[in-house]
Structure formats: C-alpha cells, structure tokens
N, C-alpha and C positions, 0 to 999 in steps of 0.2 A: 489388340482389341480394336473393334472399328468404331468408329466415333463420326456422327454426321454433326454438325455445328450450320450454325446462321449468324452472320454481323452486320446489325442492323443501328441507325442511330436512334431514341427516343419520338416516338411521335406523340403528339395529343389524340385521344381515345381514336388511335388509327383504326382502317375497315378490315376487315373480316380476313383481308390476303393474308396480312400482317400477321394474323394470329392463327391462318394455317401454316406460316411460315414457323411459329413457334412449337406447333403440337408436332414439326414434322421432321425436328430435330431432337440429338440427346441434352445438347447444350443452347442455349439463345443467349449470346453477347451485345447488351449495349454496347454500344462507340460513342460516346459523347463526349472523347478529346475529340473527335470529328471536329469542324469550322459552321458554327453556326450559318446558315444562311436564310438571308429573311425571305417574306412570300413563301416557305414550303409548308412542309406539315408538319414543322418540331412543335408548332406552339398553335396549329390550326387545324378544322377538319369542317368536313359537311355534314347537316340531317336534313332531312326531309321535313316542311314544314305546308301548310295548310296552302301558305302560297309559293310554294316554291323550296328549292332549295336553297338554305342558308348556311353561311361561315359560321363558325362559332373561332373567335381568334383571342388569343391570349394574349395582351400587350407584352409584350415585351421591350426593354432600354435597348438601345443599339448606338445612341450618340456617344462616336468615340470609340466603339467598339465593333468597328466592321470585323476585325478578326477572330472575336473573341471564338472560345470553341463552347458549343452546348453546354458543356457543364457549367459553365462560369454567367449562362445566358440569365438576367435576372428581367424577372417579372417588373412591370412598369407599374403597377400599383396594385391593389387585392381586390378588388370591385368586381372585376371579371368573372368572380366563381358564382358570386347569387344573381348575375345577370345570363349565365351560359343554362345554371340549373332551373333558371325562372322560363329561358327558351325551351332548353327539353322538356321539361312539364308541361307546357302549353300545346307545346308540339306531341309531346306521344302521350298525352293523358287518357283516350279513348283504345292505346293499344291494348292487345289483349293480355301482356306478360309487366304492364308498365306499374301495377299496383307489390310486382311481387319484389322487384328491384326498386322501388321507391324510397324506402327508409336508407337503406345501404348506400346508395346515391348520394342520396343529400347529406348525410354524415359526411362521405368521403369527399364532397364538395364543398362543404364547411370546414373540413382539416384543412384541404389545400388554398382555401384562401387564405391562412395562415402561414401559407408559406414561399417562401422566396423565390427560390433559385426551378426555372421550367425545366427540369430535370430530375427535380424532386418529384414535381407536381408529375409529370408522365409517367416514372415509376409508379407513383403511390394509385394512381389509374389504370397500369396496365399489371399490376398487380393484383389489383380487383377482378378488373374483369378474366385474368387466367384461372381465378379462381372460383368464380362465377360459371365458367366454362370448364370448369372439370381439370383445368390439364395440369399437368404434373412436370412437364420441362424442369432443369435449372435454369435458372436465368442469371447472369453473373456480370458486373463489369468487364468490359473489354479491358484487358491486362494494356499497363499505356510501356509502349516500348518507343524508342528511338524512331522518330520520325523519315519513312522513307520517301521521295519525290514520287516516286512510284506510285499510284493508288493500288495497281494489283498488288505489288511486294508489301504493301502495307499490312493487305487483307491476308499474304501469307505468312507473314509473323506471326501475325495473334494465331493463324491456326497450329504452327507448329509450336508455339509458347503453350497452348492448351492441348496439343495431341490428337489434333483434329486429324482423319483420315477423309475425310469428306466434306464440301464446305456446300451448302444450300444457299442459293443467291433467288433476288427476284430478275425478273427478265429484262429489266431498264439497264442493269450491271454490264450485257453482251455489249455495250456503247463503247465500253472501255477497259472491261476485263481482257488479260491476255492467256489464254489456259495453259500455253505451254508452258507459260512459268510454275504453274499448279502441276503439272505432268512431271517437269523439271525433278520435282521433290516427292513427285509419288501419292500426290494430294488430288483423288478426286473432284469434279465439280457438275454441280446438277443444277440444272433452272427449273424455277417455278413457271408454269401457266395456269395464269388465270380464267383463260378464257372458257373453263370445264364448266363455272361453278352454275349451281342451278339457281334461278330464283325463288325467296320463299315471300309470303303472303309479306303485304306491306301495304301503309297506311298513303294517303295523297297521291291518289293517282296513278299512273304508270310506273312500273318498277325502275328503280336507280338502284345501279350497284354501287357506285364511287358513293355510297356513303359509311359513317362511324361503326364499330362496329356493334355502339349502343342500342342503333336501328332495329338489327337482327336480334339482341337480348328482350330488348322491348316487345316485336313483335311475333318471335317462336319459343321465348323462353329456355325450356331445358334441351327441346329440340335445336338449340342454338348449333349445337357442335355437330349434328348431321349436315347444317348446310355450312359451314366451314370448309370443310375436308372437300378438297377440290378429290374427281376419282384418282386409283392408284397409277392411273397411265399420266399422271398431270404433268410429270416430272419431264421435260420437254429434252429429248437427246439424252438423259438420265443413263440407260443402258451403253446406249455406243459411248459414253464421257469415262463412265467406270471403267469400260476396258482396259481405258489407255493407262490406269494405273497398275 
C-alpha cells in the first residue's frame, strides 16, 4: 500500500506552505527530538499589520541550553499569549472572516498561556487551525529512533519505521538531502513548490505571502483551503523522482 508522509519540526501558527504540506500527505510527522535553534520559526511568525509587518515571538529559555531539542524547549514566561492575541485583534479586526474565528482564538490563546513547554503550545495551534481548515491528515509524533549523523538517513528511518513509500519534503531540504539514499530503499521523494500559489484578498496594503497562516483564515475564511492547495503540477520533479522507485 502507498503511503506519502511529510517531516516537519513544530512551528508557531506557521503560513499557509506548511499546511499545504499537511493536506498533501496520508501521514504529517512532528520531529521535535530535532535540535532547537533560535531566530527560526519554532517559536515565531509574521502578520501583516497597519504598519507593517510584525514578529509575533514566543520567548523562549535557551541559557544553558544551546542543545536542547524542541520538545524540551520551554517558554520563558506566559505573558506572550494576551500580548500575541491583543496584536492579532488590532491587526485583523476590520478583516472580513476575523469576527467568525474570534472566540476560538482567544480561548485557544488563553489555554496556551497556561502552558509550558513550545511544543505543546504549536500542537495545540496547529491543531486548531487543521481543523479550522477542514483537513483530515494524521498527524503523529515522529517515532524518536537512534540518532543518525546523517540528516537524510535520519529522515529515512522514520519513513521506513512508519511505511512510508513516498516522503513530501519542502524545497529548502534540496541543500542537503541526498535522494539516492531514498532510491537505495525504494523510498520515493517529491518537492514542494511554492512558487504556484495565487494570492487571495488581504488587509494593509500590497500582498505578502510570507505571512501566518492566520492571515488567510482571517481574510477568506471557509474559502481558506482553496488558496492553500498550490495546483496539481506544484510537486516540482515529482514524476521523473517516482520513477526511480
């Protein structure tokens, strides 16, 4: 049986790729033994605001713990959730979909200030909004096996631990992925492009894609999952990659 999978580490309410990434899989694998590293997007993202585009960052402790991996990453105090929800409000209150996601929000903004560990906090986030979004994925922890130096043989474990026949990667991976080790074992591999996606109406200005993918629920609502879905050619080398398996 064919099984396409994706292994992705936890982001904060990552943009819109992210979660075509999820709808365009059977299985979506957190990785959060991954190795934290600061300035990314585990614990940060962008929205579009009146003036500009702004951070929204989650503190997070790091003294002492250059190593630590995502799961273990802990939030540096709880403040951050009524200061992040009090920006999106200001910033998309005039959107046309922002009255219908409102309540849901702020609830699920109010749980995670409650809670610790930024790995919780992004599950319990990208859980909303998949569901927000219609999609039905599994999403499951990355099974934690025996650490390889390797980063591709890393990502081939888990796929063969889970029966993965095909692995969905985004396009930054081609840096360092080596596919012949994926051919090796018979393991397809497909890239994401981005660059398909259409843009849909949005608030301040000229359109930014690199923002959350809060933006998009805010401003097209149920229409959300039309602009998602990059077209069916998006999958960059996708055909000639499958052959070789």
């Amino acid at each position: 049986m064919k099984k396409r999978i994706a292994i992705l580490q936890s982001n904060y309410i990552p943009w819109r790729g992210y979660f075509d990434i999820i709808a365009s899989v059977d299985e979506f694998l957190i990785y959060d033994s991954a190795q934290y590293t600061k300035n990314d997007w585990r614990n940060r993202n962008r929205i579009k605001t009146a003036n500009g585009p702004t951070w929204l960052t989650i503190p997070v402790a790091t003294a002492g713990q250059f190593h630590q991996p995502i799961a273990h990453a802990r939030c540096a105090n709880n403040s951050w959730a009524a200061k992040h929800w009090r920006t999106l409000s200001q910033a998309y209150a005039k959107a046309p979909y922002f009255p219908a996601y409102r309540d849901l929000l702020a609830e699920v903004y109010e749980a995670c200030a409650g809670q610790t560990l930024l790995s919780d906090i992004n599950r319990h986030l990208l859980n909303t909004v998949v569901s927000a979004l219609g999609l039905t994925t599994r999403i499951a922890d990355a099974p934690e096996l025996p650490s390889d130096s390797n980063p591709t043989m890393r990502l081939i474990d888990i796929c063969l631990a889970v029966g993965a026949t095909t692995y969905l990667s985004g396009p930054s991976a081609k840096n360092y992925m080596d596919i012949s080790l994926f051919n090796a074992v018979g393991i397809a591999v497909e890239f994401m492009d981005y660059s398909k996606y259409r843009p849909y109406p949005q608030l301040h200005g000229e359109f930014s894609p690199a923002v959350s993918i809060l933006d998009l629920l805010f401003s097209v609502g149920p229409q959300a999952r039309s602009y998602l879905s990059a077209p069916a050619d998006a999958f960059e080398d996708a055909e000639l990659i499958s052959a070789c398996v």
